[in-house]
Structure formats: C-alpha cells, structure tokens
C-alpha positions as CSV (number, residue, x, y, z in Angstrom):
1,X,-31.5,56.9,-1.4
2,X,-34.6,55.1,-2.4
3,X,-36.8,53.5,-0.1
4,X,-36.1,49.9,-0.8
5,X,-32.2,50.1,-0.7
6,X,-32.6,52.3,2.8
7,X,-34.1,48.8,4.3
8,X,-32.5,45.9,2.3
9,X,-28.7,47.4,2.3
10,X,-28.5,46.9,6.4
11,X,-30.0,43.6,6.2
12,X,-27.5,42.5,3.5
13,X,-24.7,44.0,5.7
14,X,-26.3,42.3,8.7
15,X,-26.1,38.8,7.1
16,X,-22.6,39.1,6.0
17,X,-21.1,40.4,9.3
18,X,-23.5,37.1,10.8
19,X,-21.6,35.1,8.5
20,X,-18.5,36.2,9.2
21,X,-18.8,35.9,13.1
22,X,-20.2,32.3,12.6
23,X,-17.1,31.2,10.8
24,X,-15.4,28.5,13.2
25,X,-11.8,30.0,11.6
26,X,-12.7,33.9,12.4
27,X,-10.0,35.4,14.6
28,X,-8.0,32.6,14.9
29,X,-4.3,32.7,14.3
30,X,-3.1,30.8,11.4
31,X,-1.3,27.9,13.3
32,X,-4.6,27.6,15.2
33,X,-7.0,27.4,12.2
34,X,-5.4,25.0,10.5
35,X,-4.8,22.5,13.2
36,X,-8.5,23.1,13.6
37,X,-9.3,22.2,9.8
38,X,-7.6,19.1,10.1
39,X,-9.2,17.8,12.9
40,X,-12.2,18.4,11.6
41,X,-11.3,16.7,8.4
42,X,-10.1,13.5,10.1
43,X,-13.7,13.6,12.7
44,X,-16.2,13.0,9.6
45,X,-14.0,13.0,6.4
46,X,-16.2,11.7,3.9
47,X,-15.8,13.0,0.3
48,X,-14.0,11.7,-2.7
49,X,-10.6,13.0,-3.7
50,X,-8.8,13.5,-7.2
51,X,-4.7,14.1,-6.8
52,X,-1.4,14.0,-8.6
53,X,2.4,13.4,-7.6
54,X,5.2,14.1,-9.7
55,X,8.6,14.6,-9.8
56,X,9.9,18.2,-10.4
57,X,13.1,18.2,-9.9
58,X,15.9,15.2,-9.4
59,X,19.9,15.9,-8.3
60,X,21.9,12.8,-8.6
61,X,25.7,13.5,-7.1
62,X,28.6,13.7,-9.7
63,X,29.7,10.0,-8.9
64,X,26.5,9.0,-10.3
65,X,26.3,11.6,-13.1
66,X,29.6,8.9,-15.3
67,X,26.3,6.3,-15.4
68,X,24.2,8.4,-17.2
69,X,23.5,12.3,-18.3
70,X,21.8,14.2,-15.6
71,X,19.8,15.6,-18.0
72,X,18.5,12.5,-19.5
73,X,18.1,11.0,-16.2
74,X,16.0,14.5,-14.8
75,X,13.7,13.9,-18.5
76,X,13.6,10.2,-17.9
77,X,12.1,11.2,-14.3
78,X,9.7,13.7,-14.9
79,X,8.3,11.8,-17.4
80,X,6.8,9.7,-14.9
81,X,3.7,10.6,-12.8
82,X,1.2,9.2,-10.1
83,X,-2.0,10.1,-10.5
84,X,-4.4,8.9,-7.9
85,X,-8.3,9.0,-7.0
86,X,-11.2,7.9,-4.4
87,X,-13.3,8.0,-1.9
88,X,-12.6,8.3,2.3
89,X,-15.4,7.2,4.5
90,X,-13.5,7.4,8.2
91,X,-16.7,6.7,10.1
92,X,-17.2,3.4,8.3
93,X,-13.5,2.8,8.6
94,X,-13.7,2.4,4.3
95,X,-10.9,4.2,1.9
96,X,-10.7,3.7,-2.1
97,X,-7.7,4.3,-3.7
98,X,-7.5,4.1,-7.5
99,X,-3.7,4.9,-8.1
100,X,-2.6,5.0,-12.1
101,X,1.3,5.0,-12.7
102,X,2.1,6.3,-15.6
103,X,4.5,7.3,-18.4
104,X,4.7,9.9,-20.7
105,X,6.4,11.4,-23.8
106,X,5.5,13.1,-26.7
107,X,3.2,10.8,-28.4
108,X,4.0,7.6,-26.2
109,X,2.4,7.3,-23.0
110,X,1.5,4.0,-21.3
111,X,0.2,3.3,-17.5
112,X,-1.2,0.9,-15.4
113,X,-4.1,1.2,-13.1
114,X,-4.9,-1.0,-9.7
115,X,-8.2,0.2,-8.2
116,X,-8.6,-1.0,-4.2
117,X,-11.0,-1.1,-1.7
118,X,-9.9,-1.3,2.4
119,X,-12.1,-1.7,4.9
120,X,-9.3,-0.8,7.7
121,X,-11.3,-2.1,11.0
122,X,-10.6,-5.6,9.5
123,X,-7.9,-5.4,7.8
124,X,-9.3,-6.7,4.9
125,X,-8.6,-5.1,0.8
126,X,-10.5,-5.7,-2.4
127,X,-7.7,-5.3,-5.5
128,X,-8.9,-4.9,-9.4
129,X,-5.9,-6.8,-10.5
130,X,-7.6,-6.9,-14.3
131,X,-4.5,-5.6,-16.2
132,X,-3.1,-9.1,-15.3
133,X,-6.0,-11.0,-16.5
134,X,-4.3,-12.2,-19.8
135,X,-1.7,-13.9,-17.8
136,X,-4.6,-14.9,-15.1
137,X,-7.9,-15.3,-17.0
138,X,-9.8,-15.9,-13.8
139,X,-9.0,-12.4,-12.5
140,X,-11.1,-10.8,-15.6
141,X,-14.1,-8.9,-14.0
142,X,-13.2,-10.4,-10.6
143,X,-12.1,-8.4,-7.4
144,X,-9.1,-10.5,-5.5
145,X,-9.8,-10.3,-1.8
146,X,-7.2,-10.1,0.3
147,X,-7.4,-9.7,4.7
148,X,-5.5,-10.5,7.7
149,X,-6.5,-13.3,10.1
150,X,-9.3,-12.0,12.0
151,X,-8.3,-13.8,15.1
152,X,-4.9,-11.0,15.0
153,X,-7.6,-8.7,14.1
154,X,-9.6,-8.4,17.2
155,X,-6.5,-7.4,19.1
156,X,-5.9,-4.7,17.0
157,X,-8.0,-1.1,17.8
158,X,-8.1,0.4,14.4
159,X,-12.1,1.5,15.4
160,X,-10.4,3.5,18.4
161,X,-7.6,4.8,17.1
162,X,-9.4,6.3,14.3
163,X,-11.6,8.1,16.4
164,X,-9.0,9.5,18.7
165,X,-7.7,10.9,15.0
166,X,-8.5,14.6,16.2
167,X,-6.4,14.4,19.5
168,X,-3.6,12.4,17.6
169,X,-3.5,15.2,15.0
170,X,-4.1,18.4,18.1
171,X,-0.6,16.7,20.4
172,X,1.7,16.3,16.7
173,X,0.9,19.9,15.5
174,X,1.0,21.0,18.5
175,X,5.0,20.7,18.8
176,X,5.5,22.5,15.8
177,X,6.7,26.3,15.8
178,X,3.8,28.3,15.7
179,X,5.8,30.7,13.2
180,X,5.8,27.6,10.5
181,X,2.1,28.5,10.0
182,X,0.9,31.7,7.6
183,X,-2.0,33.2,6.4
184,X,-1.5,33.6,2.0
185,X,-3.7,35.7,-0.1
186,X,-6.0,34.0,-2.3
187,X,-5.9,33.9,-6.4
188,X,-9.2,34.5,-8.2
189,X,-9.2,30.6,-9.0
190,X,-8.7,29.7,-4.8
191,X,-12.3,32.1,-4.6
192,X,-13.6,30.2,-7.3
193,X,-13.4,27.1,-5.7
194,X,-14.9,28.4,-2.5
195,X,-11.9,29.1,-0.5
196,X,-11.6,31.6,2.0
197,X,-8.5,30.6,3.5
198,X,-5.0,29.3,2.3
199,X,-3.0,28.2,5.1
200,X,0.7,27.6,4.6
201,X,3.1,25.2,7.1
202,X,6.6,25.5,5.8
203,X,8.7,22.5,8.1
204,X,12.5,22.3,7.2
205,X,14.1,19.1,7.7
206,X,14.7,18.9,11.8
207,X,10.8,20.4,12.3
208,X,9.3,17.9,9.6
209,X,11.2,14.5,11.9
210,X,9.8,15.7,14.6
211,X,6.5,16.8,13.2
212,X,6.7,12.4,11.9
213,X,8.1,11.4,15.6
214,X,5.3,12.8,17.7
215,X,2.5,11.8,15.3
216,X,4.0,8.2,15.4
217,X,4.5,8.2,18.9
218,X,0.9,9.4,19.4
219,X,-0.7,6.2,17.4
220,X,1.4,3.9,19.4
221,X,0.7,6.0,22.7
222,X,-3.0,5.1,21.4
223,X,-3.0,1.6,20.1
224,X,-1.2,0.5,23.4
225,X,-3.9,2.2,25.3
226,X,-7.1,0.4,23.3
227,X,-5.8,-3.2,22.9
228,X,-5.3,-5.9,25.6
229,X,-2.9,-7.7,23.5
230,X,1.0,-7.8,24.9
231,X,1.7,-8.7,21.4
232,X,0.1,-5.9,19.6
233,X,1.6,-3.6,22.4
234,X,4.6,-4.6,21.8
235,X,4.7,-4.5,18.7
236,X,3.5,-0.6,18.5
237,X,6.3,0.3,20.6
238,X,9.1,-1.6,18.0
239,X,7.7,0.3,14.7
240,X,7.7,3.4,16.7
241,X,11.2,2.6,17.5
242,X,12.3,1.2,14.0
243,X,10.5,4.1,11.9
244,X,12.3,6.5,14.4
245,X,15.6,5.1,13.5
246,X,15.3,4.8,10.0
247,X,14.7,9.0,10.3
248,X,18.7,9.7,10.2
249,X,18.7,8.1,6.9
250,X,16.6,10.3,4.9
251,X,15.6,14.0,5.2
252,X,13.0,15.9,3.9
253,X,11.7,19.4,3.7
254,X,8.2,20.6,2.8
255,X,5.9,23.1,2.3
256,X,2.6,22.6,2.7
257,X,-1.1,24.8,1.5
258,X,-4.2,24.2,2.7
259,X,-7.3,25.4,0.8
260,X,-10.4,26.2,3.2
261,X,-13.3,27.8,3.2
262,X,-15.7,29.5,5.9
263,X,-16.4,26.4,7.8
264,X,-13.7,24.8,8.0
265,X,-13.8,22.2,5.1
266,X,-10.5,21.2,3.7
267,X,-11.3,22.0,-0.3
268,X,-7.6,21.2,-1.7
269,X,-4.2,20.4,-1.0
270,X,-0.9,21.7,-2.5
271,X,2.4,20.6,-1.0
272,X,6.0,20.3,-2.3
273,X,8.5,18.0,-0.7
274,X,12.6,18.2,-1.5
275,X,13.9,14.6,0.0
276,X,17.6,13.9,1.0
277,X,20.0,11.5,1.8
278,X,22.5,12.5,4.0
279,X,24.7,9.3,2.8
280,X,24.9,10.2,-0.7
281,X,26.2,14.2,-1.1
282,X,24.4,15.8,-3.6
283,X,21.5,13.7,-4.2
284,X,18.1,15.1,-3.8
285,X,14.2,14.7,-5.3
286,X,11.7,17.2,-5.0
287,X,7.7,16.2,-5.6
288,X,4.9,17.8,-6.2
289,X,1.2,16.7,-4.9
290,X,-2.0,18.5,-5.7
291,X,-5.3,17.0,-4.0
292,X,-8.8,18.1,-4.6
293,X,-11.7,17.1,-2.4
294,X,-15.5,17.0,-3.8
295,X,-18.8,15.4,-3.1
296,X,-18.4,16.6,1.2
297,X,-20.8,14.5,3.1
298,X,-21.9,12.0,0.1
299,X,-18.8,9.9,-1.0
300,X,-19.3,7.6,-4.3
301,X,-17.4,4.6,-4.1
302,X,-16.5,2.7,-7.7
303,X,-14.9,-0.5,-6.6
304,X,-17.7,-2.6,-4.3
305,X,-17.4,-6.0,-3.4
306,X,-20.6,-8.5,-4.2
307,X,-20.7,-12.0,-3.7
308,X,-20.6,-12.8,-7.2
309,X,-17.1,-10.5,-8.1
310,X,-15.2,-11.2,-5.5
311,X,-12.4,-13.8,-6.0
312,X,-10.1,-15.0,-2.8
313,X,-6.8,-16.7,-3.0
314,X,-7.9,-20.1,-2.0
315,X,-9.9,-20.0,-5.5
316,X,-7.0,-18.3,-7.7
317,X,-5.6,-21.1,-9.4
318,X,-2.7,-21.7,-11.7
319,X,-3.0,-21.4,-15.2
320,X,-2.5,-23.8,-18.1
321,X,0.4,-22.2,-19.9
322,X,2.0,-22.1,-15.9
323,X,2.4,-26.2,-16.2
324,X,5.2,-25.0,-19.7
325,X,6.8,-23.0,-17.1
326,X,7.3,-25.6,-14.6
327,X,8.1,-28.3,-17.1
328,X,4.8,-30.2,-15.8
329,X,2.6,-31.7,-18.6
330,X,-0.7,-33.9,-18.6
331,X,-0.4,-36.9,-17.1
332,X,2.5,-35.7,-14.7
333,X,0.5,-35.7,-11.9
334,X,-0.9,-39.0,-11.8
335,X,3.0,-40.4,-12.4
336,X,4.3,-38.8,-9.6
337,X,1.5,-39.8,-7.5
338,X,2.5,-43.8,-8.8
339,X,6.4,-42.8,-8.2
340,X,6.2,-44.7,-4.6
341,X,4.7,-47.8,-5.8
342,X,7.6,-47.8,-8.7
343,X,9.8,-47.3,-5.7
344,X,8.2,-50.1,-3.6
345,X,8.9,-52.7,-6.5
346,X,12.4,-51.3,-7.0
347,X,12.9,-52.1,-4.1
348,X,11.4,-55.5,-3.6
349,X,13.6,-56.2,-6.9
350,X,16.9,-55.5,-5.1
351,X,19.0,-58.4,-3.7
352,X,18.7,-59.0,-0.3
353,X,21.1,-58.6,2.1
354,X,23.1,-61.8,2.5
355,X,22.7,-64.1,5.9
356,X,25.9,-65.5,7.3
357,X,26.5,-69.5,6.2
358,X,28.2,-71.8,8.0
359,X,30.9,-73.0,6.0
360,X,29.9,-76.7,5.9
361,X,26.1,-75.8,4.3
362,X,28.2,-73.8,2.5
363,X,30.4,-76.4,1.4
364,X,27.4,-78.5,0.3
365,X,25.4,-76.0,-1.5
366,X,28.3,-75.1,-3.8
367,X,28.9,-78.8,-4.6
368,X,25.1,-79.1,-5.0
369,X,25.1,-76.0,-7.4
370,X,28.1,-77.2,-9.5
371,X,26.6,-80.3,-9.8
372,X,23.1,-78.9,-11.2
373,X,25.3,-76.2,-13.4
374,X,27.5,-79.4,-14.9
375,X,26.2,-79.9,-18.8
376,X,24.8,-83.2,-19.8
377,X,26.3,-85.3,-22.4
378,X,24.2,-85.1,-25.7
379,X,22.1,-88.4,-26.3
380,X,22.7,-90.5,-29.3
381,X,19.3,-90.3,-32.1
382,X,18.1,-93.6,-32.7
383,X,18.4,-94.6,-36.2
384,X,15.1,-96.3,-37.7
C-alpha cells in the first residue's frame, strides 16, 4: 500500500465515523428522531417551500352514483389540483402562501392564482387579488390589506405560542404509538436530494383524532396560559371543544414520510390522506401532498408590502359599471339627498287637520260662502 493512502485512508475513515457520531438523529429510534426533526423545524423554520395536493382517488356511494357516472365524476376530480408555494419565517412570525387552483385536461387547463402575505403576531394579511382587477381596476398592481383590530390583538399570544411550538409538537406526538413510526430505505433520488433519513408515521383513523385532539388541546392549554384576557381564554377552550366535536363527523387516515438529512433538516414531505364520512356509506377521497423545502436559513419572500402598493378597504371603492347593477345613475345621489325637502313640501301641501266649529260660526260661514259663490247677473253694454 503506498505511502500516501497508508496516512490519508484513516483520516478519511476518521472524518466519516466523526460525522456520523455528530449526527443529532444517530442511534435514535425512529419515533424519536422524527419528533426531534419536527421540533427543530418549528424552532427556526425559515426556508421557502414548493408543494402539490391532489386528488387520487374519489368513492362516491351508490345513491349518488344515479346523479352522475362515477367514472366521470373520479376524471372530473382528478382533473383538479392545488399547487402551492412560499416562504415560512417563524421567528418573525411572517408566512407567504402563493396557492394556484387549477384545472386541467388535455389541451384545456385554466387556474387562478392569489399570492398572500401574513404577518401572524398581528393578525394582519397582504392579498394579490389582481385576477379581479378587470372587475375592480383599483386592485391592478395593488396589494389589499386586510387585519384584525389591534386592540383584540394584544390579548392574543400568537408571539408565545409560537415559540412554545417545540413543546406543543413533543406533548401531541408523544401520545402516539411508538410502533406508527418506521425507519424506510432511501431511493437513489431521496440521496440525491441530501437525505439520510425517511421516516414514516402511518395513523389510522382513531390514532390520527387523537394525534388532532392533543395537539389542539395543547394550543389552547397554551394560549390560556400567555393571555390575560377572560375572553380570549374562553374562547380557546370553545374551539377546542367545537373542533373536538366536529371529529365524529369526518374520519381520516394517513400516512406520512419525512425526508431528513444528517442534521436534522426537514428536506421534503410526502403524505397521503384517505378521508371519510361515517354518515354517508361508501363515500371516501384520498389526497396526495408532496412538499419540498429549499433556501434553509435565507427565505425569499415575493409578495412585500410598501407604502405605495398597499391598498386597505377603507380606500377600495365601488366601481362605475357597479352603479348599472344597483340601478343607480348620475345625478341619483344628489335626488335622494333632496328627497326630504320634496317630502317637507308634500307635506306642507296636505290639508290640515280640521278644528272643531261651533255650529253657529258654522252657520254663518256657510251663508257667507254661498253668498260669495252666488253668480252675478250679467250687466247690460251701453249702446253709443
């Protein structure tokens, strides 16, 4: 063995057994490690994303099936998609979501595109609403602002809450089964990407309605611990309550893959999810979401506010063509606004309301009135 491959092939096997051991995932069991990833994920997510949803597969029970043919209805399904892309910034509490529905068929597609900006610890969202600007001229190259009233806002601990994300997610995960998490091999394309883990969580439908319940419960558990507010309490403890309830009327399955690498950075996201309603026998829609994250550490954000493209609703105002609608043309607004005076003069044109007579004035004035009423006799012409 030459010299130079006696020295460098320990080093080389040095540095990969160093590598290994400084993986944060190394030895740990599956259910572990991916509990792990996710809270590490939710501590300093910032990256942009790229992700589709579709539907794969649609049932529809036989009652439904006299309407229309399964088939066309599955074909009339599928052809529909949700394509979605952005940016997460958790530590300044900022999320872009640029959602595109669309349809497509051989040689016909069409879709619609909304870009939005939220800036969750105020409650406040930034919508590209320019695919209605033909109807609403003033929305072209304008951003419509949208937010809560901040005086609600103060009472409500979104800062908190999102930093108690990693506990939230460690107490939810934590009641699942420890068998619903698996190790899979890797594909050439997963070590491509940079993965060295895929982690799979497979939750049927009484494990993923818990899995829903605890995590709900948790936010509430925390909201009602950060704010002072009775109200906002309160009102955490009635959507826990309501969403819990509305859990009987729809079931879902999943499975879940997460895509990881040696430290612990969530790379991708796989999951299909069959839903159900126990109601209606025989109905059932399966989707399929794929979610890529990029650009770790150094988010780019498309849609951003300025002073001159920003548009609130207190400035959106109603169209021209919107007076047609309403049957208002020019001019209409200054009649209405004279209607009262028109109503004043009716008014003073309208008999009075008669006074009681006594019956001798009465007498008199009738005789007086006759009298004045009585024609005169013509006068002769004088004759010259």
């Amino acid at each position: 063995m030459p010299f130079i491959t006696r020295i460098c092939l320990p080093v080389v096997a040095s540095l990969a057994l160093a590598g290994c051991a400084t993986s944060p995932l190394a030895n740990k069991t599956a259910d572990d490690a991916a509990i792990y990833t996710l809270q590490q994920s939710s501590l300093d997510a910032r990256y942009n994303f790229d992700g589709t949803l579709r539907i794969s597969d649609l049932d529809i029970p036989a009652e439904l099936g006299s309407l229309a043919p399964p088939e066309l209805v599955k074909d009339v399904a599928r052809s529909f998609s949700f394509d979605m892309r952005g940016a997460v910034d958790i530590p300044a509490s900022r999320i872009e979501l640029v959602p595109t529905f669309r349809f497509a068929r051989p040689n016909v597609e069409s879709w619609v595109r909304v870009p939005m900006l939220f800036q969750l610890n105020t409650l406040t969202a930034w919508v590209d609403a320019s695919a209605l600007d033909l109807a609403l001229p003033q929305l072209h190259g304008k951003l419509l602002k949208l937010n809560a009233p901040q005086d609600k806002v103060a009472d409500i601990p979104v800062d908190a809450v999102m930093r108690d994300l990693p506990l939230i997610i460690g107490a939810a995960y934590a009641a699942v089964d420890k068998k619903a998490f698996t190790f899979q091999p890797l594909s050439e394309s997963d070590r491509q990407k940079g993965a060295s883990y895929r982690i799979r969580l497979t939750l049927d439908p009484a494990a993923d309605a818990q899995l829903g319940r605890a995590m709900l419960q948790e936010v509430a558990a925390r909201v009602k611990r950060h704010s002072a507010s009775k109200e906002v309490q309160a009102f955490a403890d009635v959507l826990s309550n309501e969403v819990a309830k509305t859990q009987g009327e729809l079931a879902s399955d999943s499975q879940t893959e997460l895509l990881v690498d040696s430290k612990a950075k969530l790379l991708a996201m796989e999951e299909q999810r069959t839903l159900r309603v126990p109601k209606l026998k025989g109905f059932s829609l399966t989707l399929r979401t794929n979610m890529a994250m990029r650009n770790h550490g150094q988010p780019v954000f498309t849609v951003v506010p300025t002073a001159a493209n920003v548009l609130t609703l207190d400035e959106l105002k109603a169209p021209s063509w919107f007076d047609g609608i309403t049957g208002k043309h020019d001019g209409e607004a200054a009649a209405e606004a004279a209607e009262p005076e028109v109503a004043d003069a009716a008014a003073a044109a309208a008999p009075a309301e008669a006074v009681p007579v006594p019956p001798k004035a009465a007498a008199k004035a009738t005789a007086k009135a006759t009298a004045k009423a009585k024609p005169r006799k013509p006068q002769a012409k004088k004759v010259n």
